[in-house]
KOLVEXGU-319838 format. One line per 8 residues: number of its first residue (from 1); for each residue x, y, z of C-alpha. Coordinates in Angstrom, 1 decimal. Layout:
// KOLVEXGU-319838
NUM = X/Y/Z | ...
//
This chain:
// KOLVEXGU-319838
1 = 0.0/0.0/0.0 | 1.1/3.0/-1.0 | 2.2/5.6/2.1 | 1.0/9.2/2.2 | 3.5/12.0/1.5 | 3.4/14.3/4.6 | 5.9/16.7/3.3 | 7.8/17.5/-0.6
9 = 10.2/19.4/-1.9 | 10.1/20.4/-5.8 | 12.6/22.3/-7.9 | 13.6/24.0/-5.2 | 17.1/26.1/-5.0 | 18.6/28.4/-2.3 | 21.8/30.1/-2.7 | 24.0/32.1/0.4
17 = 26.7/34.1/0.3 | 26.9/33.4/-4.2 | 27.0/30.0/-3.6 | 23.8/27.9/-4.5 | 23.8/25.9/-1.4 | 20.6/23.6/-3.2 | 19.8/23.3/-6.9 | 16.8/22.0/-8.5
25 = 16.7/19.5/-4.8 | 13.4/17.6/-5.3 | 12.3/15.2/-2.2 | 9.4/13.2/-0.6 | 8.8/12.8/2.9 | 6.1/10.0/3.5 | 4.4/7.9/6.4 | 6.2/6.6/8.6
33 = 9.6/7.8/7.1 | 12.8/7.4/9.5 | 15.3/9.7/7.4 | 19.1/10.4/8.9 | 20.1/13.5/6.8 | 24.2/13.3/6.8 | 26.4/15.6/5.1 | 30.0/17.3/6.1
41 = 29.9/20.6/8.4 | 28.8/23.2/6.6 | 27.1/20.8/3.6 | 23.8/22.8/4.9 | 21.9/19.8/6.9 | 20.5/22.3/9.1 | 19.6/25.2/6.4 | 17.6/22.1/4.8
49 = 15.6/21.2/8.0 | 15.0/24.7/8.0 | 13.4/25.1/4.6 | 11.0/21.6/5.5 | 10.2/23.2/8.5 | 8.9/26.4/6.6 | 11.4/28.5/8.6 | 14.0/29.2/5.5
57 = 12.5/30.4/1.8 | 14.0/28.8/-0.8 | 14.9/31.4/-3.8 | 12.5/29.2/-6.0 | 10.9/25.7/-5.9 | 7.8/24.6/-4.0 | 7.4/23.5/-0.6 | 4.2/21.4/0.6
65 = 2.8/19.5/2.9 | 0.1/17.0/2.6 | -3.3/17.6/4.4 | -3.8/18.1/7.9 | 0.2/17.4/8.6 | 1.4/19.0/11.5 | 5.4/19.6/11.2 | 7.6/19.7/14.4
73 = 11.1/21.0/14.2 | 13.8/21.2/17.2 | 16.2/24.0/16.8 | 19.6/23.8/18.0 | 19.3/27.2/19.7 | 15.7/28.5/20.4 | 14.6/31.8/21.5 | 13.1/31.3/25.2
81 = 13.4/35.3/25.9 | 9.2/35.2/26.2 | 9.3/32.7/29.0 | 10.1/32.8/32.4 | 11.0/28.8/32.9 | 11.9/26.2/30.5 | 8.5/24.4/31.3 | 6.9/27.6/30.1
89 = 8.6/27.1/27.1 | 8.1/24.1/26.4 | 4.6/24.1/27.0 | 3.4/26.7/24.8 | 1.2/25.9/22.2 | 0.1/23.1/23.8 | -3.9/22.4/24.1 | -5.3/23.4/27.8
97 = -5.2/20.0/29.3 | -2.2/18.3/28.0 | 0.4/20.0/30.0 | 1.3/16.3/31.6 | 3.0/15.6/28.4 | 5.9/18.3/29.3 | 6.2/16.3/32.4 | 6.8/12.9/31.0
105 = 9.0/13.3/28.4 | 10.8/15.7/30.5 | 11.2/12.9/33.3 | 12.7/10.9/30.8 | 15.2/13.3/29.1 | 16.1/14.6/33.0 | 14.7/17.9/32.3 | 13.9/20.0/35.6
113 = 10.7/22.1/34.0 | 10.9/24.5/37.2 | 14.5/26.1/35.7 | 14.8/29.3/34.9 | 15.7/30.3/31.3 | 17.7/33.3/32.9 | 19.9/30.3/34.5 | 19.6/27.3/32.1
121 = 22.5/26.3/30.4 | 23.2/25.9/26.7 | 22.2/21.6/27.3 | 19.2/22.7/29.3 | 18.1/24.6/26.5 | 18.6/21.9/24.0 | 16.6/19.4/26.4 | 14.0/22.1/26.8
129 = 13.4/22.4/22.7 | 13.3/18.7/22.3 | 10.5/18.0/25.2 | 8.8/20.6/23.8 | 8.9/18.7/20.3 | 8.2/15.4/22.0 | 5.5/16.4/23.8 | 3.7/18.3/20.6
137 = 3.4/14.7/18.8 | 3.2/16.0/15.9 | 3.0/14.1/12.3 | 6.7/14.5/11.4 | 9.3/15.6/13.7 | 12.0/17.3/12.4 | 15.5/16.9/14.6 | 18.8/19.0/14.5
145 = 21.1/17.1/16.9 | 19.0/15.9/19.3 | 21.8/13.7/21.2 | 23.8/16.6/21.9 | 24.1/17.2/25.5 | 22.2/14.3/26.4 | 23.9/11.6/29.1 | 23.4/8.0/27.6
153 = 20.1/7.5/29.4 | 18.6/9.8/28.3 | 19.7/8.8/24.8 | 18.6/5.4/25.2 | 15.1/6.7/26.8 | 15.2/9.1/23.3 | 15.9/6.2/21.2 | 12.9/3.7/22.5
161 = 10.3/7.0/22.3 | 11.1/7.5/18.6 | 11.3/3.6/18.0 | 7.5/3.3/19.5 | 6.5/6.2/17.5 | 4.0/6.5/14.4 | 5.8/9.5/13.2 | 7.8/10.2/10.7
169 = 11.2/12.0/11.6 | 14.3/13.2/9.7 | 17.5/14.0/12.2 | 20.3/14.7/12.2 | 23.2/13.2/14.2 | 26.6/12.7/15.1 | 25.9/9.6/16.9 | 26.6/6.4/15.0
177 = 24.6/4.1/17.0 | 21.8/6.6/17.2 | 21.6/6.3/13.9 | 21.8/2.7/13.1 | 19.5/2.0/15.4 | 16.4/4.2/14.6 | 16.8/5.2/10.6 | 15.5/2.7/7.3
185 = 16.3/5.8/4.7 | 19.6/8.3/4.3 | 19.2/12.2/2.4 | 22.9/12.4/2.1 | 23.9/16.6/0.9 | 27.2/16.5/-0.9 | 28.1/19.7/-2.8 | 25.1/20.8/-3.2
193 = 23.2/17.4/-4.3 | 20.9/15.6/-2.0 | 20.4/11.7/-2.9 | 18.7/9.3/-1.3 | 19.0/5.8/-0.4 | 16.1/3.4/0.9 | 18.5/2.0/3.6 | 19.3/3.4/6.8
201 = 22.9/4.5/8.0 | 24.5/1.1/8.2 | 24.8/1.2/4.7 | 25.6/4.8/4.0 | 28.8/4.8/4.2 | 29.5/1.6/1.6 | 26.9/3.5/-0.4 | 29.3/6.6/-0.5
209 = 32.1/5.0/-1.5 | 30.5/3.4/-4.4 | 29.0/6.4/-5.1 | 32.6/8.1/-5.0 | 34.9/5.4/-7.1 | 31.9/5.9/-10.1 | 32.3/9.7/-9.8 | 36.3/9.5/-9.8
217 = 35.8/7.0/-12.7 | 33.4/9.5/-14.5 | 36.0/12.1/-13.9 | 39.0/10.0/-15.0 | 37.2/9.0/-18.4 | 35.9/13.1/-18.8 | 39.6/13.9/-18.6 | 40.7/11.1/-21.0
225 = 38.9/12.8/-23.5 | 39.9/16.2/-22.9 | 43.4/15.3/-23.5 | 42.7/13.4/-26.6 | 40.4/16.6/-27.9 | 42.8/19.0/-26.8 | 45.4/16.8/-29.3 | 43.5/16.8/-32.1
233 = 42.9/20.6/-31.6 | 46.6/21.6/-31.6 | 47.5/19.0/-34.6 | 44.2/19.0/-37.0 | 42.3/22.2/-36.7 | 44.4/24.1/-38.8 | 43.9/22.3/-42.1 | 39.7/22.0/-41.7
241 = 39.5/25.0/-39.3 | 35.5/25.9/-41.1 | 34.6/22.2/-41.1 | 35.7/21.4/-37.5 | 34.7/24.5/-35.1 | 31.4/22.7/-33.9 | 34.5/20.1/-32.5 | 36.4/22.3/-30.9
249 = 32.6/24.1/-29.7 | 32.4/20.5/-27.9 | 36.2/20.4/-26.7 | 34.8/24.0/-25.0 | 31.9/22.6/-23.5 | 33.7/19.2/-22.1 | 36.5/22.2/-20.2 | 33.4/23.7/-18.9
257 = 31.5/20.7/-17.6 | 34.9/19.7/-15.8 | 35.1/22.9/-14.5 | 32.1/23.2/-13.1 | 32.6/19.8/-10.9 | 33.3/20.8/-7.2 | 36.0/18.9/-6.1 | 35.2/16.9/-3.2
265 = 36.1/18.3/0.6 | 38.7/16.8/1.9 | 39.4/15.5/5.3 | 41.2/17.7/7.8 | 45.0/17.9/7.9 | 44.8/16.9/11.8 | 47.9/15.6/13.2 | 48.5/15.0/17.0
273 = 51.9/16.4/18.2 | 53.5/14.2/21.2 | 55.4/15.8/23.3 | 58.3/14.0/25.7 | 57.6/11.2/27.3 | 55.9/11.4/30.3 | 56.6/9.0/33.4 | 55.1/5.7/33.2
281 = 53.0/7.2/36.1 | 50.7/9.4/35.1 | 48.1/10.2/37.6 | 47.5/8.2/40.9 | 44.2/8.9/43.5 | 44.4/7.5/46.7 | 41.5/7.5/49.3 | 40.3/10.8/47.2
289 = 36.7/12.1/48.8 | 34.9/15.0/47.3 | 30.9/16.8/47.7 | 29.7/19.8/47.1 | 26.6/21.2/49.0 | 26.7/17.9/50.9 | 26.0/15.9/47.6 | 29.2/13.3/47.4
297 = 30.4/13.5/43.8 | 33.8/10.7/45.0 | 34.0/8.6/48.2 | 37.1/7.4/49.3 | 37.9/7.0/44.9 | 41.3/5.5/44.2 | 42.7/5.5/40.5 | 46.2/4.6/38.8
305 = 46.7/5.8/35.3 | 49.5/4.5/33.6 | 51.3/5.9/30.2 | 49.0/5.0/27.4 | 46.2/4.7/28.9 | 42.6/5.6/27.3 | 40.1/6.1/30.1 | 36.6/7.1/29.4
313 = 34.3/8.8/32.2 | 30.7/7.8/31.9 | 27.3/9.0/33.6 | 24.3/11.3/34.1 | 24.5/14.6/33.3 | 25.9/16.6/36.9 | 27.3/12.9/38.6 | 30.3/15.0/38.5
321 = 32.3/14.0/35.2 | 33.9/16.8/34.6 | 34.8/17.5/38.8 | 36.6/14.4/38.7 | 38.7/15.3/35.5 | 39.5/18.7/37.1 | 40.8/16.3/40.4 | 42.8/13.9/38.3
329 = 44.0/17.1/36.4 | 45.4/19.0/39.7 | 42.8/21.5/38.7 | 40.9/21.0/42.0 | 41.6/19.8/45.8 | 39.6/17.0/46.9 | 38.0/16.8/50.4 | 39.9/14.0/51.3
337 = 42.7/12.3/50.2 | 45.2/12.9/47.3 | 46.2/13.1/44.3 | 49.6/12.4/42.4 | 50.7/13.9/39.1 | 53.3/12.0/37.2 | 56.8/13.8/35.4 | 56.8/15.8/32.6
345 = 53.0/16.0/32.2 | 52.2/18.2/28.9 | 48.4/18.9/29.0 | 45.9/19.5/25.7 | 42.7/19.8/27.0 | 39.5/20.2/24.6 | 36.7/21.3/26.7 | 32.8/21.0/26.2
353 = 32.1/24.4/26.6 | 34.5/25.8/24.1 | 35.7/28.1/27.1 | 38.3/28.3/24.9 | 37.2/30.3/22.1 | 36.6/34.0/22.3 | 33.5/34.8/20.0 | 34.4/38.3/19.9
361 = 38.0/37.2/18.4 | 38.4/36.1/14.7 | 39.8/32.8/13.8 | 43.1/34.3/12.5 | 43.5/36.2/16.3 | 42.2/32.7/18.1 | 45.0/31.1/16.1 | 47.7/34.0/16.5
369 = 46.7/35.9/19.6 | 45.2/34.4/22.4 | 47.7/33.5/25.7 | 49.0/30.1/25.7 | 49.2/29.3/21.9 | 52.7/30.6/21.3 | 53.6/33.1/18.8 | 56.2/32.8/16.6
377 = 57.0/36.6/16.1 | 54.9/37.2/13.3 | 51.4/38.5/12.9 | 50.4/35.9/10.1 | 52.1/32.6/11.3 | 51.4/30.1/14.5 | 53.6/28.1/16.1 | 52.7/24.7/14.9
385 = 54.2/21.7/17.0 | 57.5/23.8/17.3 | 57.3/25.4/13.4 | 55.9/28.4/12.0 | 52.8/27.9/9.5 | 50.9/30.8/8.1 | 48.0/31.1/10.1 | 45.2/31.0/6.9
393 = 47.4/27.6/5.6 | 47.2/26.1/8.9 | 43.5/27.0/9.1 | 43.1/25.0/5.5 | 44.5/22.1/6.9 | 41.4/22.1/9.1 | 38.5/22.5/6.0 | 38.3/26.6/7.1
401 = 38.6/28.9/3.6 | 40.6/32.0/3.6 | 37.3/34.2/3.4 | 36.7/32.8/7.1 | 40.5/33.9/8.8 | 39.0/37.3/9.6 | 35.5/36.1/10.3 | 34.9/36.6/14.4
409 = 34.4/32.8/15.8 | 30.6/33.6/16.9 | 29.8/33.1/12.9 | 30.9/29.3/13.0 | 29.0/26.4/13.3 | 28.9/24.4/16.1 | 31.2/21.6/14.1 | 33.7/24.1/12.9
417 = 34.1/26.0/16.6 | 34.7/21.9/17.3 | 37.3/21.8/14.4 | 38.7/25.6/15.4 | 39.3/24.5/19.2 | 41.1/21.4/17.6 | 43.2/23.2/15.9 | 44.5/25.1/19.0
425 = 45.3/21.8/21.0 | 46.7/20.7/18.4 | 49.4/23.0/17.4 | 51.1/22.4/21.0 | 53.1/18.9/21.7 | 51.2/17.0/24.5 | 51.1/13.9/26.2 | 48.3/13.7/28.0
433 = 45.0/14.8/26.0 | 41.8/15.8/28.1 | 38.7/15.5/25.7 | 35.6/16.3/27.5 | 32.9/16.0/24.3 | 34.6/15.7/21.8 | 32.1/14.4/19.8 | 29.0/17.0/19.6
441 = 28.8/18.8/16.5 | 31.4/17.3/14.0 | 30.7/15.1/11.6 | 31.5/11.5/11.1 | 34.4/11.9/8.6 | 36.4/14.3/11.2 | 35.1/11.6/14.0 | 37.1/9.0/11.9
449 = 40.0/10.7/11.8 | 39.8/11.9/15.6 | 39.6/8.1/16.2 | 42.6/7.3/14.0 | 44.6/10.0/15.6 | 44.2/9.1/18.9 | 44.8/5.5/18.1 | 47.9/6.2/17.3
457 = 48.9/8.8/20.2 | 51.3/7.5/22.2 | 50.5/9.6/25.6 | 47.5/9.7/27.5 | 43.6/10.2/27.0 | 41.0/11.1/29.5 | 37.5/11.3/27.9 | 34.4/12.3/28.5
465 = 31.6/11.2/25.6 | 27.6/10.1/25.6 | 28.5/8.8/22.1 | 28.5/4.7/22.8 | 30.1/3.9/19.0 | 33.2/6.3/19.9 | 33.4/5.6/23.7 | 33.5/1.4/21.6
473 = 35.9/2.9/19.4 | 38.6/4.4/21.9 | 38.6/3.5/25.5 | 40.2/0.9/27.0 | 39.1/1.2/30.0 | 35.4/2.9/30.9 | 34.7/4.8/34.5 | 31.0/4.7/35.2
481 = 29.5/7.0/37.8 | 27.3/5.5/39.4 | 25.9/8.6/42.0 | 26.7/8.9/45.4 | 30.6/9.1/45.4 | 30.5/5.6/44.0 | 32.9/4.7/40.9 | 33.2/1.4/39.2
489 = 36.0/0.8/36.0 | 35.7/-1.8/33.3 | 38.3/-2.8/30.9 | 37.6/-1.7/27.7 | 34.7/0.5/25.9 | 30.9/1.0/26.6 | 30.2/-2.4/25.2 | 32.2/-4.3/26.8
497 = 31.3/-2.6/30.2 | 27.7/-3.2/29.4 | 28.4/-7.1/29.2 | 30.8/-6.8/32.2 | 28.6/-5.8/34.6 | 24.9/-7.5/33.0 | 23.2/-4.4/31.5 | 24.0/-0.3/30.9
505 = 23.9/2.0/33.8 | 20.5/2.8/35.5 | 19.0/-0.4/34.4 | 17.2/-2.4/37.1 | 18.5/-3.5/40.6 | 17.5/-7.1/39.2 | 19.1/-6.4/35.6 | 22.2/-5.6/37.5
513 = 22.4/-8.2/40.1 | 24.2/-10.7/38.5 | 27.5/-8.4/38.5 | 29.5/-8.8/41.8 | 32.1/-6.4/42.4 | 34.4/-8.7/44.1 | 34.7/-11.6/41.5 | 35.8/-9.2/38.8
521 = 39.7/-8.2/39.5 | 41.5/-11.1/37.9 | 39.6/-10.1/34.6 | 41.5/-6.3/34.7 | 45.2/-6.3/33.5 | 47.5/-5.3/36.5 | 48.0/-2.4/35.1 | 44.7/-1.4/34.1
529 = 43.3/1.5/36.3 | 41.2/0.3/39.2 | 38.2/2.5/40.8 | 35.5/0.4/43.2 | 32.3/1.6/45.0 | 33.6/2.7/48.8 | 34.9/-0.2/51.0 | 33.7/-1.2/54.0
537 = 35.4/0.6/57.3 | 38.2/-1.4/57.9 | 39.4/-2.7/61.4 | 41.6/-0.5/63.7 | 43.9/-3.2/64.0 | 44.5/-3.9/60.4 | 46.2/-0.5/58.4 | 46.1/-0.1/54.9
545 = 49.7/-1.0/54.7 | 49.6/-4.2/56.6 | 51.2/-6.1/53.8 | 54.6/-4.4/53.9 | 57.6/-4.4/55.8 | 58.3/-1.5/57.7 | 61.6/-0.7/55.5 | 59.0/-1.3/52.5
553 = 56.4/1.1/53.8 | 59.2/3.2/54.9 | 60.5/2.7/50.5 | 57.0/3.3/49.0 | 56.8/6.8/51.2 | 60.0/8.2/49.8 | 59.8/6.7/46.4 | 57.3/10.0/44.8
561 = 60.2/12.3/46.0 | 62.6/10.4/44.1 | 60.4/10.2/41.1 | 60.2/13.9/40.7 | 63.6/14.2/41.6 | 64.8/12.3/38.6 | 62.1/13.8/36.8 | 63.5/17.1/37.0
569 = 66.5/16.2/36.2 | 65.9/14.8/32.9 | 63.6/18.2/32.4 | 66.9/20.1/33.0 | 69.5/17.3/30.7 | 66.8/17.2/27.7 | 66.6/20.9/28.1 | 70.7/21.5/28.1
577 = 70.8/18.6/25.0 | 67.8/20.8/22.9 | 70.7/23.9/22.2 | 71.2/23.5/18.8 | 75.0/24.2/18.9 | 75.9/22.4/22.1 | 77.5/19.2/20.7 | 80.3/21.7/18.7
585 = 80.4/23.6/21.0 | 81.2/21.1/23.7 | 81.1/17.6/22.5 | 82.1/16.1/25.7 | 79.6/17.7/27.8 | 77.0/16.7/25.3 | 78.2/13.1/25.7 | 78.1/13.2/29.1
593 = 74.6/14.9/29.3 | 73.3/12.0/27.0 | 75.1/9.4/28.8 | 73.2/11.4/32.5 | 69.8/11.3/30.0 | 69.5/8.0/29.7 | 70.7/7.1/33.0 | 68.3/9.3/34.8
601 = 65.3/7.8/32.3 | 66.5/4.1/33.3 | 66.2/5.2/36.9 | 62.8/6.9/36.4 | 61.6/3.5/35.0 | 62.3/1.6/37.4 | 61.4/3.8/40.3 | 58.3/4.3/39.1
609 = 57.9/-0.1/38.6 | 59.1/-0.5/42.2 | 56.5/2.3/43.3 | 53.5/0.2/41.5 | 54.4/-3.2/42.8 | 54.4/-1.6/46.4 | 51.2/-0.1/45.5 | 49.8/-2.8/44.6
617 = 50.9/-4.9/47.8 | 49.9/-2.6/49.9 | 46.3/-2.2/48.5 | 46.4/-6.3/49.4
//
């Protein structure tokens, strides 16, 4: 049976800025349509939503909608400024009566209605738009990035609610596994051209490599016969020149039609600079307690992070992610306990916020300017992992055109502020890299690379993500939150931490029964970090240190003194060996200060081995 169309498209074109962004884009929304509408940053995925949404005229073409639809549309960034609380807002336009609807889908996305707009944050506002949309029911809904700021439950709650539904819906997403789950069609924009597959996104990305090796193909054939036109032109024209102009007319149009092909965007230059190596210790809680306003965000927490290691923080929204990355950080003094940094830490941090960015700055100032990114002396070049790279090549490298160097940062997307702020981290050397969502806003090709990049990083990762397909993709070993101080880790991604412990966070008590705390150590490498829910007091007569001799105890007490000893002094030797003339100038000092280097590193080594192993005995 045939479905109805709820919404079409027909000739329709829009240009901005010169550039037609659509041309002569013709599509059919129908019945119970689940659409994911993918495209590169700046492709114009939200513009389109827009223009089905009625919001955004097209220059020409025809918009309509089939009888009686009612379209829905969540905006990235609504105007609230009429209403005093976000339940206000979301309420409006509701029929007198129906106001429980703002209630339970705002239960289920964790959505206080009671906030103030005044005080809401940029999330709360997100979540605010969305239960608004939810709670209208309309006939098609139409969503721009609905995961964003959303913890994975109230992704998953998302997910099930648009699952159950009649509706039709067209979204758009950065989340893979959002994706695969919930869509059966893809509109994919590329330059300009919207196609359309009847298969949802598990197969769009084989489908765009097909579609890609026919176009390079097409193009590889097209210029073929260029050049073999172009020959004939220079060594026949000159004896027919009347009888063959309508050839060279056609040798004119075949330049033109090549011409007029956009080359396809690239992915961005991104490169991760490693800085030295830090120590094989790299961040150590012991007994670490912390609350605020008498809510415990740790209780007695302890965590060892080695070199290398990939650990992913996972939770509700407020648990206290972000707390516990300032703590491990240094950033922060806990309640209670301690915390150790390891030698020759070199910190890139990518915050959620974008704190980072000044909007009031332009990229080429963000880039050149702004404390902390080092200058190299020049107004128009950045210091680039220790080399000087004009600022607007350097901002090519990450998909930004030259027209956009002086354009203030408030004019960028949400993706390309995320692809600006990377471009900041990543023009300093690092070894350990703080990502605190990462993932909101860009899109999947620049998600690929950031995966690929920090596989092959050889420091450390701390990260923060809702997004279940890159958390899968990255960590090796997952920290869920659990609420009340209490911390659990997992070896490996969300996946595997869902099948460790019997079902996802916030399932059922009887779900998660099956998972005992105290059977799963042998199944963590040693080294692996190790966070549990708080112990049970232990007896006066049995200290935490019972295990060790007293000249051990006495060894694992001095043992962090020596480790930053040693690691300032292979600061200071690798400092001395960096002048560029020092081996002509004194070759035996250099010798000497490479034969104290590697010394000093051997030392480190095994300090910091003989500190774990006494850790580890001492924990029992």
């Amino acid at each position: 049976m045939a479905r109805a169309p709820l919404l079409q498209l027909s000739g329709l074109s829009l240009t901005f800025g010169g550039d037609p962004l659509f041309d002569d884009l013709s599509l059919v929304v129908q019945e119970g349509d689940r659409v994911a509408l993918v495209g590169r940053n700046g492709s114009g995925k939200s513009t389109l939503l827009r223009v089905m949404a009625g919001l955004v005229e097209p220059d020409r073409g025809i918009r309509s909608l089939g009888p009686g639809v009612r379209i829905g549309y969540m905006e990235q960034d609504p105007d609230m400024s009429a209403h005093a609380t976000l339940g206000d807002f979301a309420r409006a336009g509701l029929p007198e009566g129906e106001d429980w609807r703002v209630e339970a889908v705002a239960e289920g996305l964790g959505l206080d209605p009671r906030r103030e707009v005044a005080s809401a944050s940029g999330g709360e506002r997100r979540r605010a738009a969305l239960v608004r949309l939810m709670a209208q029911a309309p006939d098609l809904m139409l969503l721009d990035e609905p995961t964003n700021h959303l913890d994975i439950a109230a992704v998953q709650w998302l997910e099930a609610e648009l699952r159950a539904t009649r509706a039709g819906f067209v979204l758009i997403s950065h989340d893979r596994a959002f994706l695969r789950d919930l869509t059966r069609a893809t509109l994919w924009i590329d330059r300009g051209t919207v196609r359309r597959q009847e298969a949802g996104f598990e197969a769009f990305e084989a489908w765009r490599d097909r579609l890609w090796e026919e176009e390079d193909l097409a193009a590889h054939k097209l210029d073929r016969k260029i050049r073999a036109e172009a020959r004939w032109a220079v060594e026949g024209i000159s004896a027919r020149r009347k009888r063959n102009m309508g050839r060279v007319r056609a040798l004119q149009a075949l330049r033109a039609e090549r011409a007029a092909q956009i080359r396809r965007q690239g992915t961005a230059a991104m490169a991760l600079a490693e800085g030295p190596v830090s120590g094989r210790r790299v961040m150590v809680a012991r007994g670490v307690s912390k609350s605020y306003d008498g809510r415990a965000i740790l209780r007695d927490f302890d965590l060892t992070v080695l070199r290398g290691d990939r650990v992913a923080l996972v939770g509700p929204n407020g648990v206290g992610k972000t707390t516990l990355l300032r703590l491990l950080l240094g950033q922060e003094a806990p309640d209670a306990g301690e915390v150790t940094l390891g030698t020759g830490l070199e910190v890139a941090v990518f915050d959620q916020g974008r704190a980072a960015l000044d909007p009031d700055l332009s990229l080429w100032e963000t880039l050149t300017g702004t404390p902390g990114m080092g200058v190299s002396g020049r107004a128009d070049q950045v210091l680039v992992r220790g080399e000087p790279r004009h600022v607007v090549g350097y901002l090519k490298d990450f998909l930004f055109s030259e027209a956009q160097a002086r354009a203030p940062v408030r004019s960028l997307s949400g993706g390309e502020k995320a692809r600006l702020l990377l471009a900041r981290i990543m023009a300093r050397e690092s070894n350990v890299l703080v990502l605190d969502e990462p993932t909101n806003d860009l899109d999947i090709e620049t998600l690929d690379l950031l995966q690929e990049l920090i596989d092959g990083y050889e420091g450390t990762v701390l990260l923060v993500s809702h997004d279940r397909d890159f958390l899968d993709r990255v960590a090796s070993v997952t920290l869920v939150m659990e609420g009340g101080g209490r911390v659990t880790a997992y070896a490996g991604g969300w996946s595997d931490m869902v099948a460790q412990r019997g079902g996802a966070p916030g399932a059922p008590p009887q779900e998660r029964a099956v998972r005992a705390p105290e059977a799963r150590p042998d199944t963590r490498p040693d080294t692996r970090p190790v966070a549990a829910p708080a112990p049970a007091p232990a007896p006066a007569a049995a200290p935490r240190r019972a295990g060790l001799s007293f000249t051990e105890r006495h060894r694992l007490e001095a043992l962090p003194a020596i480790i930053d000893r040693l690691g300032a002094e292979i600061a200071r030797l690798t400092g001395l060996l960096g002048e560029a003339d020092l081996y002509a100038r004194e070759p035996v000092k250099f010798r000497r200060a490479t034969e104290a280097l590697a010394e000093r590193q051997a030392a480190l080594s095994a300090a910091e081995d003989e500190w774990l192993a006494l850790a580890e005995r001492a924990e029992g």
